[in-house]
C-alpha positions in Angstrom: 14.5 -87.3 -137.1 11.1 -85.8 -135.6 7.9 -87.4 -137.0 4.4 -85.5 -136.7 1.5 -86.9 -137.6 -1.3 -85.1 -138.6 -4.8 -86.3 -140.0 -7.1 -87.1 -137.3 -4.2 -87.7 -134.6 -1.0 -85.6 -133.7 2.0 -87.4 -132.2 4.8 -85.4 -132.1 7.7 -88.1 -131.2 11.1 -89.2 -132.9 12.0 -92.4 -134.4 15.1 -92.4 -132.1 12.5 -93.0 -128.9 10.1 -95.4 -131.1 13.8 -97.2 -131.4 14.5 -96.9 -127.7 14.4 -99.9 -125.0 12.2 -97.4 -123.3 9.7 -98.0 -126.5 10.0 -101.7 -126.7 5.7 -102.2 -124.9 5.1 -99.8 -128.1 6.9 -101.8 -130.4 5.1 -105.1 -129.2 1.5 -103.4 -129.1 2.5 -101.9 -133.1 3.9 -105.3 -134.7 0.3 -107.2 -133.1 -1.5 -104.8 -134.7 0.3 -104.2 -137.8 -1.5 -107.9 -140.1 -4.8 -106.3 -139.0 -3.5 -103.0 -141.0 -2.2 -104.9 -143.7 -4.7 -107.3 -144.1 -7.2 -103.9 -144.0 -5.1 -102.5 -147.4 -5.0 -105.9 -149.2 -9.0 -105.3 -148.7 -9.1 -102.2 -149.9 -6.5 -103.1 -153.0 -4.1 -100.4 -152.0 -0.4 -100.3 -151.9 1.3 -102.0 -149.3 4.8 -101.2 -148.5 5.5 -103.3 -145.4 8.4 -102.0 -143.2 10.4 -104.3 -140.4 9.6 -102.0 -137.6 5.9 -101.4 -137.8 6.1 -98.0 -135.8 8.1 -96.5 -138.2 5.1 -96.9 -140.9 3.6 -93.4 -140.2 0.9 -94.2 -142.6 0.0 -96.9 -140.1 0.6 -95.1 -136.7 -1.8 -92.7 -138.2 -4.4 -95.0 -139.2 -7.3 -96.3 -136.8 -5.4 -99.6 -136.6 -2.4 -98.0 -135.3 -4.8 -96.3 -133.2 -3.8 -98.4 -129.3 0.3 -98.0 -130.6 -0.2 -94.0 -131.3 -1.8 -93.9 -127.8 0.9 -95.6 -126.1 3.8 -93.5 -127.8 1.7 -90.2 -126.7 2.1 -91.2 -122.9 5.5 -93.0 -122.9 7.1 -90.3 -124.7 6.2 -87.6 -122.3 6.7 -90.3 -119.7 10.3 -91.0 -120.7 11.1 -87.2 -121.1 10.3 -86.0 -117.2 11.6 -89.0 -115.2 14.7 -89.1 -117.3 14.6 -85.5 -116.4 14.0 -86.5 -112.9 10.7 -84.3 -112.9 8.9 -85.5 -109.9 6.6 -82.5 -108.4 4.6 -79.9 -110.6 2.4 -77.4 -109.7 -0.7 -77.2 -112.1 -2.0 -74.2 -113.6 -5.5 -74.3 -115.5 -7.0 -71.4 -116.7 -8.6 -69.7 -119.8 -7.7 -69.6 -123.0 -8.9 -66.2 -123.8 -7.5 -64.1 -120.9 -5.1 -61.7 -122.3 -3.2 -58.9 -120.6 -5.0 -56.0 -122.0 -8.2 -54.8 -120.6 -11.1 -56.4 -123.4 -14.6 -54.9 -121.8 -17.8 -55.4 -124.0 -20.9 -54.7 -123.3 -22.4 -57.4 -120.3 -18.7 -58.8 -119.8 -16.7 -58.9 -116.7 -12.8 -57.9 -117.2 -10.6 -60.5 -116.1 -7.2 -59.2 -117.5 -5.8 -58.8 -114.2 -5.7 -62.6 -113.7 -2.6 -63.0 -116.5 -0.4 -61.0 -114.4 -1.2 -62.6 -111.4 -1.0 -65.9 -112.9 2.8 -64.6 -114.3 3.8 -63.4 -111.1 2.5 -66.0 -109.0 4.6 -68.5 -111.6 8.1 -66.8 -111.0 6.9 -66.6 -107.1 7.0 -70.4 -107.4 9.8 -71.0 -109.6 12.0 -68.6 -107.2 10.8 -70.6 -104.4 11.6 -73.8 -105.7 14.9 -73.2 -107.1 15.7 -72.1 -103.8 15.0 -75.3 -102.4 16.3 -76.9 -105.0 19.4 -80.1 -104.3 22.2 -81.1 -106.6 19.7 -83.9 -107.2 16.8 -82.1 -108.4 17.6 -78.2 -108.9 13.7 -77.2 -109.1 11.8 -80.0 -107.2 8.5 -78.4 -108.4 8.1 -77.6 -112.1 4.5 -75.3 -113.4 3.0 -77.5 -116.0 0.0 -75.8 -118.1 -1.5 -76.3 -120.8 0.9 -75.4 -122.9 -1.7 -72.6 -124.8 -1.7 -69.2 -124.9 -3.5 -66.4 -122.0 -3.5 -68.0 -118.7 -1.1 -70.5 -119.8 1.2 -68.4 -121.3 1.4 -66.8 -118.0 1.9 -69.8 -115.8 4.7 -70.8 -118.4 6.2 -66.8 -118.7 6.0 -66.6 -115.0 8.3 -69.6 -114.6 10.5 -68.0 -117.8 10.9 -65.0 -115.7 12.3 -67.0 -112.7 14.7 -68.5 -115.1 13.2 -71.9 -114.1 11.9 -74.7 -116.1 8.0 -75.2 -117.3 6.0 -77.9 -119.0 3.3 -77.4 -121.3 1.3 -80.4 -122.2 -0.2 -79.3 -125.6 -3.5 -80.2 -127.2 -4.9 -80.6 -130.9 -7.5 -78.1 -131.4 -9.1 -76.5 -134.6 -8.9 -73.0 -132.1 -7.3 -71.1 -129.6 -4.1 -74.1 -129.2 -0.6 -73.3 -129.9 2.3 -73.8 -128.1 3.5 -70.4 -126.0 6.9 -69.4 -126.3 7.9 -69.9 -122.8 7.8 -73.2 -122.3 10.9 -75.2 -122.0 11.8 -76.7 -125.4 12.7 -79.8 -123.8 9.0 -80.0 -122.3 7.1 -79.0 -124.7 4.8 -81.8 -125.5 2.5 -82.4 -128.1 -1.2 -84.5 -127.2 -3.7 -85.8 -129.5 -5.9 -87.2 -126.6 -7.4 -85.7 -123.4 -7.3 -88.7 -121.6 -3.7 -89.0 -122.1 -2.8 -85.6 -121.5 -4.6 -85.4 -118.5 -2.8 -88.2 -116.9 0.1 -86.2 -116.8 -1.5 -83.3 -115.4 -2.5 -85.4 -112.2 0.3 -87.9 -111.8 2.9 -85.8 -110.5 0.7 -82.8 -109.3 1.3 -82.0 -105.7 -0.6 -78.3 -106.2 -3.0 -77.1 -108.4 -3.8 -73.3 -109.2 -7.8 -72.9 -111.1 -8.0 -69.6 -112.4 -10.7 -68.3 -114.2 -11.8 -70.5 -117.4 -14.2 -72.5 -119.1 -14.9 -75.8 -120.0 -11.9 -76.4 -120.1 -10.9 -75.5 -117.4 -14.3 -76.8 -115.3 -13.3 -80.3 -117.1 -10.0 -80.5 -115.7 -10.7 -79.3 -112.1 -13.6 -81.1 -111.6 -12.1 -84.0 -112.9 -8.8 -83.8 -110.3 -11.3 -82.9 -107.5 -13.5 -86.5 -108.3 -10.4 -88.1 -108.5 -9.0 -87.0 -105.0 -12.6 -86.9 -103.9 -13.0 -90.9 -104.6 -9.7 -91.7 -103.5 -8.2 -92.6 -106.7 -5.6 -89.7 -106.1 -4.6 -90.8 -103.2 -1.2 -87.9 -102.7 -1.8 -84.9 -100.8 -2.8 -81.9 -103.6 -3.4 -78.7 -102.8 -6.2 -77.0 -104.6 -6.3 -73.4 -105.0 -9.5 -71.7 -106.9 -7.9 -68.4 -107.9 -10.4 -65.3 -108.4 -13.1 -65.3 -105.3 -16.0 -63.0 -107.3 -15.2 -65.5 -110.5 -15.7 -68.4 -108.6 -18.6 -67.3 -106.1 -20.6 -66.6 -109.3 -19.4 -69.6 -111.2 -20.1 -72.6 -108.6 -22.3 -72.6 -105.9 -20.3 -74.8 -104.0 -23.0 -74.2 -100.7 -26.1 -75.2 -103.1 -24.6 -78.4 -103.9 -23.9 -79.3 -100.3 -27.3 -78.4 -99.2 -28.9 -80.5 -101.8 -26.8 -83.2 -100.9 -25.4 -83.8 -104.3 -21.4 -82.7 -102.0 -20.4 -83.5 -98.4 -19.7 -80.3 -96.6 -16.1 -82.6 -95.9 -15.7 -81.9 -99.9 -15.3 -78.3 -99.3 -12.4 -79.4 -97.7 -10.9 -80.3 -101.1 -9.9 -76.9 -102.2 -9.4 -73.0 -101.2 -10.6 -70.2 -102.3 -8.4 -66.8 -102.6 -8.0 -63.4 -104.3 -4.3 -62.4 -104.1 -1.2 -63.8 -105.0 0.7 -63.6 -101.7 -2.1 -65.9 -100.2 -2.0 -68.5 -102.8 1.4 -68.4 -102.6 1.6 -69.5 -99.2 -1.0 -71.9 -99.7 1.3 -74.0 -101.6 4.6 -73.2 -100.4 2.8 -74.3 -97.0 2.1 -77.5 -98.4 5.2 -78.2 -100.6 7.1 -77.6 -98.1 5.6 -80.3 -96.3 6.3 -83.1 -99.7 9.9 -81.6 -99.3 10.5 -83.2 -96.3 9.0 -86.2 -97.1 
């Protein structure tokens, strides 16, 4: 049976994982929490219907109580998913939300269309590459992960389709612009109610990471994998491609912030910038191939 829950936090997960060995640190964090809840209710003079297995009270996985349980399910679950599905390596693809395939100029804007076919075909250049090197052991060692959201995303995640590979899409709740794509892999098709979880799986098994054009977003999550790999708390080789050279000259002065110090010119280091496909294609491949041997 799958459970969503709604309200102020989405966890899509079944009640066959909540019930799984895999689940059991859940299960400990929900029963130690669940006298605070129904203490909280007694308060409050509502009904209480008590259940043996406090995670499957939804009412109560929903509830701010529930709150340290819900968040524990959101990473496990995706967790349990890829390393049973012996996902080790993904490429990352951020990117825009409102980048579509057709040309949309208005007045003062730049077009960026082009970016969602090179995204797409950049994605099935990847996929082909990877299940090409793929073993008996792991048929696509590196699986694109995006957001899971439409433009840019979508093409990451099509791209992949098109390759007749595998994707991921770690989704978000958002009152805009956020639902699931239709080309992500059912199986990996994941469902986040909190950045902070979310964005750990983006980084833990990321060994490249494609920036195209985008906005907060998008600035959030690079600059947040570049700080992390920057301060040594990534301490894996990533490859970090900024896609779109005019986008990202005109976005970030990279060359201010070293010359007011805020940057080491070593942090420039950290990334490349390019405007083609076939370069950021061997970009990563170059560097993949190197994690392949490993």
């Amino acid at each position: 049976m799958e459970v969503t829950y709604h309200q102020n936090d989405s966890l899509e997960i079944s009640d066959e994982f909540l019930l799984s060995p895999e689940a059991e640190p859940i299960r400990r964090v929900a029963e130690s929490l669940y006298p605070s809840y129904l203490s909280k209710l007694l308060k409050r003079k509502e009904k209480i219907k008590p259940v043996s297995i406090p995670v499957l009270d939804h009412d109560f996985m929903r509830s701010k109580e529930g709150r340290w349980a819900r968040i524990l399910a959101e990473t496990f679950y995706a967790e349990h998913i890829m390393a049973e599905d012996n996902i080790e390596h993904t490429v990352v693809f951020f990117g825009s939300a409102r980048i579509t395939p057709k040309k949309v100029i208005k007045k003062g804007m730049i077009d960026l269309s082009r970016y969602y076919n090179e995204c797409r075909t950049l994605g099935k250049m990847i996929t082909e590459w990877s299940l090409k090197n793929g073993t008996k052991k792991s048929v696509q060692p590196f699986v694109i992960t995006t957001g899971g959201g439409p433009a840019i995303m979508e093409a990451g995640n099509r791209g992949a389709h098109d390759a007749k590979g595998k994707s991921v899409g770690l989704n978000i709740t958002l009152p805009m612009e956020q639902n699931p794509n239709p080309y992500i892999s059912p199986e990996y098709n994941f469902d986040f109610h909190y950045f902070f979880t979310r964005k750990f799986h983006f980084s833990y098994r990321a060994k490249a990471l494609v920036a195209f054009p985008g906005g907060y977003g998008t600035f959030d999550e690079l600059f947040e994998i570049l700080t992390l790999i920057q301060t040594k708390k990534i301490s894996k080789p990533c490859s970090i491609v900024l896609y779109g050279k005019e986008f990202w000259d005109k976005a970030v002065n990279f060359d201010f912030l070293v010359s007011t110090g805020v940057i080491s010119k070593s942090d420039l280091k950290l990334f490349h910038i390019c405007d083609d496909v076939d370069t950021a294609f061997k970009l990563i491949t170059t560097h993949l191939k190197k994690v392949l041997k490993k």
